[in-house]
C-alpha positions as a Markdown table, in Angstrom:
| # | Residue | x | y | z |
|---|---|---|---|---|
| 1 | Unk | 90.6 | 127.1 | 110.3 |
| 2 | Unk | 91.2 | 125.0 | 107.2 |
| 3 | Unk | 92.4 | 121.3 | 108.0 |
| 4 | Unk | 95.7 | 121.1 | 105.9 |
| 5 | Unk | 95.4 | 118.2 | 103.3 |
| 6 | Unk | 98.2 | 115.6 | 104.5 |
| 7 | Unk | 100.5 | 114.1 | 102.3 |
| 8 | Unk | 101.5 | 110.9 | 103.9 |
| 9 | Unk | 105.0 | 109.1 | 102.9 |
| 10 | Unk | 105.2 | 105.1 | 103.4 |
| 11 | Unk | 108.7 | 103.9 | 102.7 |
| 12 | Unk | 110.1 | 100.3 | 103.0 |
| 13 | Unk | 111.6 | 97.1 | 101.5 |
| 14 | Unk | 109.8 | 94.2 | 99.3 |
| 15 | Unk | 107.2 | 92.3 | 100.9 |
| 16 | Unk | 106.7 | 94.7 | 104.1 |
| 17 | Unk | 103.3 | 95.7 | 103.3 |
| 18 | Unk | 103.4 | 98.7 | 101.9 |
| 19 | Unk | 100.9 | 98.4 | 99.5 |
| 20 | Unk | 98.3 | 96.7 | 101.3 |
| 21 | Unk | 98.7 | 99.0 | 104.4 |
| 22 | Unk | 98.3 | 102.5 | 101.7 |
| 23 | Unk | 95.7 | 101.3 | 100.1 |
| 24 | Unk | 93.7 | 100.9 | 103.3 |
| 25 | Unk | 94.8 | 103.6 | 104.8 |
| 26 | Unk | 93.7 | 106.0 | 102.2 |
| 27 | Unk | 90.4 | 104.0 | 102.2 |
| 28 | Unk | 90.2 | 104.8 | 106.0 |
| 29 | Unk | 91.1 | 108.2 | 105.6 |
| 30 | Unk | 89.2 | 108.9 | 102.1 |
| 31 | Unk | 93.0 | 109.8 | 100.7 |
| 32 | Unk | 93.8 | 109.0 | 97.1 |
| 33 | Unk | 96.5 | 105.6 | 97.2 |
| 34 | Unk | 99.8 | 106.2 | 95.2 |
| 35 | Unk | 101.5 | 103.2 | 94.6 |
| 36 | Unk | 104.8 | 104.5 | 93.1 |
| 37 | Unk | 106.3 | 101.0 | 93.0 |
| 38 | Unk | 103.2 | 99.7 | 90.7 |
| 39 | Unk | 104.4 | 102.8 | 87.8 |
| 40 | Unk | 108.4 | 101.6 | 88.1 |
| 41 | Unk | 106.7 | 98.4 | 87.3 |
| 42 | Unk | 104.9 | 99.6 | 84.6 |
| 43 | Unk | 108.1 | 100.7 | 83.2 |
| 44 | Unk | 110.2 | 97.4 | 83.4 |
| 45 | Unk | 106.7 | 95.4 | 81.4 |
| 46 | Unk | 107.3 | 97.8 | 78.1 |
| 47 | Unk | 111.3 | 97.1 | 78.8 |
| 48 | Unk | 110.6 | 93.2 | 79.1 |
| 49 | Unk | 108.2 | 93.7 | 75.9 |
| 50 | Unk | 110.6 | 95.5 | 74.0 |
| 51 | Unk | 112.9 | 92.8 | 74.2 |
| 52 | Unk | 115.5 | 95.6 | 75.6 |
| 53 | Unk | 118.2 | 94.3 | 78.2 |
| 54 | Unk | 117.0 | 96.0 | 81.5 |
| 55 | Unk | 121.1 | 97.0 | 81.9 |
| 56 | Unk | 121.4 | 98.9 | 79.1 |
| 57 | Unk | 120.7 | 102.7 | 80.4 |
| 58 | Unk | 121.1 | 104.0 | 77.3 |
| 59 | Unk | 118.1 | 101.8 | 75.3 |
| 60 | Unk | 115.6 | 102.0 | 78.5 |
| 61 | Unk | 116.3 | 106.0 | 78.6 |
| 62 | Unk | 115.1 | 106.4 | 75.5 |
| 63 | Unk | 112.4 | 104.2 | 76.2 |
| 64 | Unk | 111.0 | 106.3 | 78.5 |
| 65 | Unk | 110.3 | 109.3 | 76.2 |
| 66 | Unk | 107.5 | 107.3 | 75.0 |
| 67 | Unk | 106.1 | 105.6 | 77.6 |
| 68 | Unk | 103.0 | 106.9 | 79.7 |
| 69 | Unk | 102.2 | 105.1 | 83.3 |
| 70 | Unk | 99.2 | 106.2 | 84.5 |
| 71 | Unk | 97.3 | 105.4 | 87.8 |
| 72 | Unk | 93.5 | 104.9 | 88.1 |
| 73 | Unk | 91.5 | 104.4 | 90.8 |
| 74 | Unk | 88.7 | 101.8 | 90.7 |
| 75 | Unk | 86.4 | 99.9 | 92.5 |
| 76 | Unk | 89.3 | 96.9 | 92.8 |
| 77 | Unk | 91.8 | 99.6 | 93.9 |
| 78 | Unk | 94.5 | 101.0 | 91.6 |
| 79 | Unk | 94.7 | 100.2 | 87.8 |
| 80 | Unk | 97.6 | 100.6 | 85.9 |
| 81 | Unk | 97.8 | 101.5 | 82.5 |
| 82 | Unk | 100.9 | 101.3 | 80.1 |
| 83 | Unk | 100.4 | 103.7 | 77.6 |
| 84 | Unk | 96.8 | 103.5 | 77.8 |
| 85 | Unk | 96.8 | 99.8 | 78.1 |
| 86 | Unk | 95.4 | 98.0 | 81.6 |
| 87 | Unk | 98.7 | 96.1 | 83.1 |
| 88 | Unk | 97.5 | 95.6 | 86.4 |
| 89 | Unk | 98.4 | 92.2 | 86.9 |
| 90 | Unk | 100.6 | 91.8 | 84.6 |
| 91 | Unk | 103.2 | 93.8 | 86.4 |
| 92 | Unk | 103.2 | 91.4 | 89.5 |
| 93 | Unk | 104.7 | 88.7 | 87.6 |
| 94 | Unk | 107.9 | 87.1 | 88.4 |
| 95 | Unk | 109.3 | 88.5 | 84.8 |
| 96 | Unk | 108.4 | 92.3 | 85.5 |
| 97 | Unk | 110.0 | 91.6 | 89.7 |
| 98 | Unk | 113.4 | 90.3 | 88.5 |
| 99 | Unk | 114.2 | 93.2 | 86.4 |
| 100 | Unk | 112.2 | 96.3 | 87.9 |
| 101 | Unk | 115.3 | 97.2 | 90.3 |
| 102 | Unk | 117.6 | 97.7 | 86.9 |
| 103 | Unk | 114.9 | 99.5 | 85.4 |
| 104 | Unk | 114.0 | 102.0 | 88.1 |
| 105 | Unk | 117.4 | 102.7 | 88.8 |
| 106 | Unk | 117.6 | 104.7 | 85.4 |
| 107 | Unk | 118.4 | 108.4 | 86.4 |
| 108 | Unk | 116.2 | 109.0 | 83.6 |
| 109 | Unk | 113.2 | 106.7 | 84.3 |
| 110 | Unk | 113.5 | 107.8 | 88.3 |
| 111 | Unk | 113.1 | 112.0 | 87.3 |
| 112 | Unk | 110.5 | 110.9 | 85.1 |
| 113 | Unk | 108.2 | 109.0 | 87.2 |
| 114 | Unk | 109.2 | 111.7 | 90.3 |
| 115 | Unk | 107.4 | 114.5 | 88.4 |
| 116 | Unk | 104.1 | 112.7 | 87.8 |
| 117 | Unk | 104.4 | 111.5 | 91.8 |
| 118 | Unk | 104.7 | 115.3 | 92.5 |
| 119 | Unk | 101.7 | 116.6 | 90.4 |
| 120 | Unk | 99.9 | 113.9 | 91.9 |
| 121 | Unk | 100.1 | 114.8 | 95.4 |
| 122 | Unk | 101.7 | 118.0 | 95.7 |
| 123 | Unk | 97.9 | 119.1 | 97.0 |
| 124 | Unk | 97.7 | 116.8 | 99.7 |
| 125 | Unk | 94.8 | 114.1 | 100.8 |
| 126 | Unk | 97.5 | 111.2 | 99.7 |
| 127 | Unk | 99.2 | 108.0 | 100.9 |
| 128 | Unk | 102.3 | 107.7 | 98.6 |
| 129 | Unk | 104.2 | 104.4 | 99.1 |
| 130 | Unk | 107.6 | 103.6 | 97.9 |
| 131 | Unk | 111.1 | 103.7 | 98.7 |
| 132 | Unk | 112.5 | 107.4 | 98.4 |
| 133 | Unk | 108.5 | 108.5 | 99.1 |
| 134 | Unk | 110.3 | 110.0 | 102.4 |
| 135 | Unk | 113.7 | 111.5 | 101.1 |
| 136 | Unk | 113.2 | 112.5 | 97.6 |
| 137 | Unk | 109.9 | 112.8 | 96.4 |
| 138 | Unk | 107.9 | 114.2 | 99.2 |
| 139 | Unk | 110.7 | 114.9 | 102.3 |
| 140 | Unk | 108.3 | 117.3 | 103.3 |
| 141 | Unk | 106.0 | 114.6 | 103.9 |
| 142 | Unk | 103.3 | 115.3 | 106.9 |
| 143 | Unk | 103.7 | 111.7 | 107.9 |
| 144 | Unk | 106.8 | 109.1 | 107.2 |
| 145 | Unk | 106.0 | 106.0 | 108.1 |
| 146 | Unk | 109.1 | 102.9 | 106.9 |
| 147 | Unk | 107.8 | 99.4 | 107.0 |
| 148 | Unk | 110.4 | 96.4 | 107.9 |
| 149 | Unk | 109.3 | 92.9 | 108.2 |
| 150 | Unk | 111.8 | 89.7 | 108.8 |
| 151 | Unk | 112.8 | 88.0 | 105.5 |
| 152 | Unk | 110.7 | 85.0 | 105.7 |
| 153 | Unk | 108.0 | 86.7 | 106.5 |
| 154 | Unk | 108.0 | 89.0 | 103.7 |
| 155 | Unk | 108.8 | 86.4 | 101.3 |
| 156 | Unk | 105.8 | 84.6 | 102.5 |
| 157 | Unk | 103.8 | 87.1 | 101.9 |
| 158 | Unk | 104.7 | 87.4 | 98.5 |
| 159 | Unk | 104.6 | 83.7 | 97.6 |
| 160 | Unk | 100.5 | 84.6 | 98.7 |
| 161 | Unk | 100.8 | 87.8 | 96.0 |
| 162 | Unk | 101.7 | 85.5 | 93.9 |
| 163 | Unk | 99.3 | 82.9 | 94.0 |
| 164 | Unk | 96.4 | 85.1 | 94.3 |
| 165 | Unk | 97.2 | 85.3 | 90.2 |
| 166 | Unk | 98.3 | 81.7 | 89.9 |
| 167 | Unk | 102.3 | 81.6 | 89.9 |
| 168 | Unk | 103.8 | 79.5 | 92.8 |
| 169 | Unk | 106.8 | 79.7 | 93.8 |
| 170 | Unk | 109.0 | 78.4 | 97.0 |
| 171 | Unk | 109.8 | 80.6 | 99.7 |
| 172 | Unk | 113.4 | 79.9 | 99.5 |
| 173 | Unk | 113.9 | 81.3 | 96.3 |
| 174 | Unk | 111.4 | 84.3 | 97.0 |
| 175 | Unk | 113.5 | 85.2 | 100.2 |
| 176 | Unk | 117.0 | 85.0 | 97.6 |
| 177 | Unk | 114.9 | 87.2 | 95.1 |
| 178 | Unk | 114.1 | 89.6 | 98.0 |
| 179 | Unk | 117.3 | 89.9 | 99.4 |
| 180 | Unk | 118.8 | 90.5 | 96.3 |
| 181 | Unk | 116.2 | 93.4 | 95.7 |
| 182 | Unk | 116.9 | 94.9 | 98.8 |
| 183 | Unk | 120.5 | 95.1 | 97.9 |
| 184 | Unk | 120.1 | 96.3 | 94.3 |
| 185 | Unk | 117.9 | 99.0 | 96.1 |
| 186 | Unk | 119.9 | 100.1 | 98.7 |
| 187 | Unk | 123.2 | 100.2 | 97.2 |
| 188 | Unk | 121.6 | 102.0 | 93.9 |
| 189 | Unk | 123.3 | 105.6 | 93.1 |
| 190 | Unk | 120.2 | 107.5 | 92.3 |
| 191 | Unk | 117.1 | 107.6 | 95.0 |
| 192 | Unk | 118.5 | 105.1 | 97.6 |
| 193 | Unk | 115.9 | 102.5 | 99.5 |
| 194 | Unk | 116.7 | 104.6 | 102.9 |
| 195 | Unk | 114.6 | 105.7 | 105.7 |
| 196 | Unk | 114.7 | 109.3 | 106.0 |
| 197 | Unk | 115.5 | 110.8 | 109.6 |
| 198 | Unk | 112.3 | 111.8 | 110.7 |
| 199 | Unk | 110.4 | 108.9 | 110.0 |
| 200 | Unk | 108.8 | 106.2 | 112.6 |
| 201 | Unk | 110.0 | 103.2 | 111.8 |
| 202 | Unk | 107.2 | 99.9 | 111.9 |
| 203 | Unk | 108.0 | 96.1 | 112.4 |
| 204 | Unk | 105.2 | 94.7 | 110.4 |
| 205 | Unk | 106.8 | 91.1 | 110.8 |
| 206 | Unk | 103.8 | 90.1 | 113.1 |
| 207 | Unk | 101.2 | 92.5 | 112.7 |
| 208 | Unk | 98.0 | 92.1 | 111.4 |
| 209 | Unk | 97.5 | 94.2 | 108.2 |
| 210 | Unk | 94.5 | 95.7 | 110.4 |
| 211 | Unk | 97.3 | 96.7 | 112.7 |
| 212 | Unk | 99.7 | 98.1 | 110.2 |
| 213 | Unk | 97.0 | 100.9 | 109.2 |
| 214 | Unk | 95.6 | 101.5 | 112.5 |
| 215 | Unk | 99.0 | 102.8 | 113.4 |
| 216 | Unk | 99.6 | 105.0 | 110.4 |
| 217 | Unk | 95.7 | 106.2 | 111.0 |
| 218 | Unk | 96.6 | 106.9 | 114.3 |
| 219 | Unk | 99.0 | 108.9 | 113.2 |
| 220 | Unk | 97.8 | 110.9 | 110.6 |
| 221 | Unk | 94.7 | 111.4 | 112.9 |
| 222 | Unk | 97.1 | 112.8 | 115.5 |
| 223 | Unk | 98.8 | 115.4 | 113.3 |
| 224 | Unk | 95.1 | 116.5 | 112.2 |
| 225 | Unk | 94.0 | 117.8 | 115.5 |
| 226 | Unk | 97.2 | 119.0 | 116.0 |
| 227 | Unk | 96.5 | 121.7 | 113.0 |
């Protein structure tokens, strides 16, 4: 019989290693890495570039008519290109984090970038990472995994993101930007940061990163042989 191609959901907060942990857990499993949080991104750098104000539904709506995010795997891991443009680190910039929660919380910017997810993976052999990977883009998931990780901790490791393309910052203000995040994205109307009901839930506070995939491996692995 056919091993079914798994489509494998990792949900979570900022700065719980999500996109660390997909990326080498597709490399582990030979899977393709969706980093849905790298497109909503994507969107918020042609908003900041545009000179629109990230509030205004209306102007980033129609924004998004005209915008193309694609993904592209390379030898470095995922590109991202804006409308055909490489953004790739561009996007991790404290200007692109502040406003990305106003941006993806557009109704219209959230269907948008939920379709390309789905014709993406909707044939399996996929880690998807986000925050509604579990409940609204893929509920169906094979494997829902949702990442948490203490504040400081996560704030750390972004203050280490963030100086791996020169931008320091302290981890007090870091941990305020994060909390803030988190409530921006749980509180949101459309898509809520929530873990869906069936997923296993993983403290990634002090786990290695080598730890953090050989669960989710282990895991996937498991629901394999169970075919």
């Amino acid at each position: 019989m056919v091993k079914k191609k798994l489509i494998i959901a990792i949900d979570g907060p900022a700065g719980s290693g999500k996109t660390t942990t997909a990326k080498l857990v597709a490399q582990e499993l030979d899977y393709l890495h969706l980093d849905t949080g790298a497109m909503y991104r994507g969107v918020a750098e042609k908003v900041l570039r545009a000179g629109i104000d990230p509030s205004d539904n209306e102007a980033v709506s129609r924004l998004i008519d005209s915008t193309t995010v694609a993904l592209e795997q390379s030898g470095n891991g995922v590109r991202v290109l804006l409308d055909g443009h490489d953004v790739t680190s561009r996007i991790r910039r404290p200007e692109v984090t502040s406003v990305v929660s106003a941006v993806s919380s557009v109704p219209e910017v959230r269907r948008a970038m939920v379709r390309y997810q789905r014709s993406i993976g909707k044939s399996g052999e996929v880690v998807v990472e986000g925050r509604d990977i579990g409940t609204v883009v893929f509920p169906d998931a094979d494997v829902k995994v949702f990442l948490v990780a203490d504040l400081m901790a996560r704030a750390h490791r972004r203050q280490l993101e963030l100086g791996h393309v020169g931008v320091e910052a302290s981890l007090e203000s870091l941990a305020r930007e994060i909390q803030d995040r988190d409530t921006k994205d749980s509180t949101r109307s459309d898509s809520p940061l929530q873990k869906a009901k069936d997923a296993i839930v993983l403290d990634t506070s002090e786990l290695t990163i080598a730890q953090q995939v050989d669960f989710i491996v282990s895991l996937a692995r498991q629901r394999m042989a169970a075919q």
